[in-house]
C-alpha positions, 0 to 999 in steps of 0.5 A, spaced: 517 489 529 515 482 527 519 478 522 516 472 519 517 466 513 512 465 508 512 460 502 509 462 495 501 461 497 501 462 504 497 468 507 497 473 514 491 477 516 491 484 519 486 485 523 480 482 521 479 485 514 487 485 511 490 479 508 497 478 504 499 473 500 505 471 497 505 471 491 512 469 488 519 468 491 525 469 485 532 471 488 531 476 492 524 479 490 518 478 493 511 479 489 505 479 495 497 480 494 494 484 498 486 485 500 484 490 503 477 495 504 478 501 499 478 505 504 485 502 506 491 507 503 497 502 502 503 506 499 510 503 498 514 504 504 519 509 499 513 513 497 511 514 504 514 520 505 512 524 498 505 521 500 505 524 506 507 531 503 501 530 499 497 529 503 498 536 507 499 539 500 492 537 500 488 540 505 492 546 503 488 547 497 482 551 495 475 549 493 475 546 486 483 546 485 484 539 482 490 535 481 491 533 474 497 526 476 495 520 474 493 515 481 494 508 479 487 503 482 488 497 486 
């Protein structure tokens, strides 16, 4: 794992179509920008494994099955 220091502004790059930005540093909490292709899914790190679970649930379903939960747009 690589750990790092950025102040408010400052940027990294993943790979060459990936940046985060932070945004705001208050206390103990971070805000960051992150810019991506949209084909990049970018799931919390807590929602991971409920992601992962969806996705099998998924590819499980038949033709025409929808899924009526809201997603929420980068």
């Amino acid at each position: 794992m690589l750990v790092l220091s950025r102040r408010p502004g400052e940027r990294l790059t993943i790979g060459e179509d990936i940046v985060l930005v932070v945004n705001k540093v208050s206390g103990n909490r971070v805000t960051l920008a992150i810019e991506a292709p949209q084909d990049v899914r970018i799931v919390r790190g807590e929602l991971a494994p409920l992601s992962k679970q969806e996705e099998s649930s998924s590819q499980e379903r038949l033709p025409g099955d929808h899924d009526d939960r809201v997603s929420i747009a980068r």
